[in-house]
Structure formats: C-alpha cells, structure tokens
C-alpha positions, 0 to 999 in steps of 0.5 A: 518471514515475509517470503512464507507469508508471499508463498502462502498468499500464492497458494491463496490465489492458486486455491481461489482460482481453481474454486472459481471464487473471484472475490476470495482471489480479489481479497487475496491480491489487495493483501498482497498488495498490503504486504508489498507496500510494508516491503516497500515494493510499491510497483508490485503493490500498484499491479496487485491493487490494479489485478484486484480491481480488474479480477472482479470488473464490474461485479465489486461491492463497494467496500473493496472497491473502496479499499482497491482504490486506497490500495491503489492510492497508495502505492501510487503516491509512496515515491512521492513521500517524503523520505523518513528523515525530515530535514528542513530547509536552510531558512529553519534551520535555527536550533530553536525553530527547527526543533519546532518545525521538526515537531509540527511535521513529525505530528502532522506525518503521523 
C-alpha cells in the first residue's frame, strides 16, 4: 500500500514541476517525508524535508516553514530514540520498581 501511496506522490511531484507551482512540490516533498519517517526510512525523510525546504528558499510562509523544520527535526533525531522495547538498567530491576519505571517511561514517551 505504501509503494502506491510513493507512486502517486512522485506523480504529485512530477504534476507540480510541470505546473511550475513550488508550493504544491514543497508540500508534496514534506508528505513524502511523512511517509518516510512512518516507514522508518529516516535518511530518506531527512532529504525530503531538506528539498522541501530549499524548493522554496526564500519565498516560504511561515507555517511550512515550521512544519519543514519539525520534519526535519525528526527524521534527524529518530536514530537517536530509544528503541520500542524499554528495558531498565540493572539498578531497576526489581519486580516492583521496574514495573514503576516501566510505566512512568511508557507515559512520558507517549
């Protein structure tokens, strides 16, 4: 499903190049980048969100922007994230505590 979703992005992009409508392309490329950071391709995402930032150098509104940026944001730091399963250090390991722990990561995470 998500290969159609690429193909039809692509041709999203191709549609706005040959409209000349860099806002359309820019907004395109930041939802590229959205799929790739869900697919876990973070250095795909991080070159998306960096086109998208330069197909409209000097001419974005602010809102994009903002989102280009978080974009960029976030594919940057998605290898420095914790991994899904949290497992605490040998000090927490009581049954007790790491269950405590465990929670209070789990909601702060969220």
């Amino acid at each position: 499903m998500h290969g159609l979703g690429r193909r039809y992005f692509v041709q999203a992009l191709a549609l706005a190049h040959h409209a000349v409508d860099r806002m359309l392309g820019a907004s395109t490329l930041s939802a590229m980048c959205h799929q790739a950071n869900y697919l876990g391709e973070h250095r795909e995402a991080l070159h998306l969100a960096r086109a998208a930032q330069q197909g409209l150098k000097g001419h974005t509104p602010e809102l994009l922007e903002a989102q280009f940026a978080a974009m960029e944001a976030r594919a940057a730091a998605a290898p420095l994230r914790r991994p899904k399963r949290y497992r605490p250090p040998p000090a927490f390991r009581s049954p007790c505590l790491t269950s405590v722990v465990v929670q209070l990561v789990l909601k702060n995470h969220a």
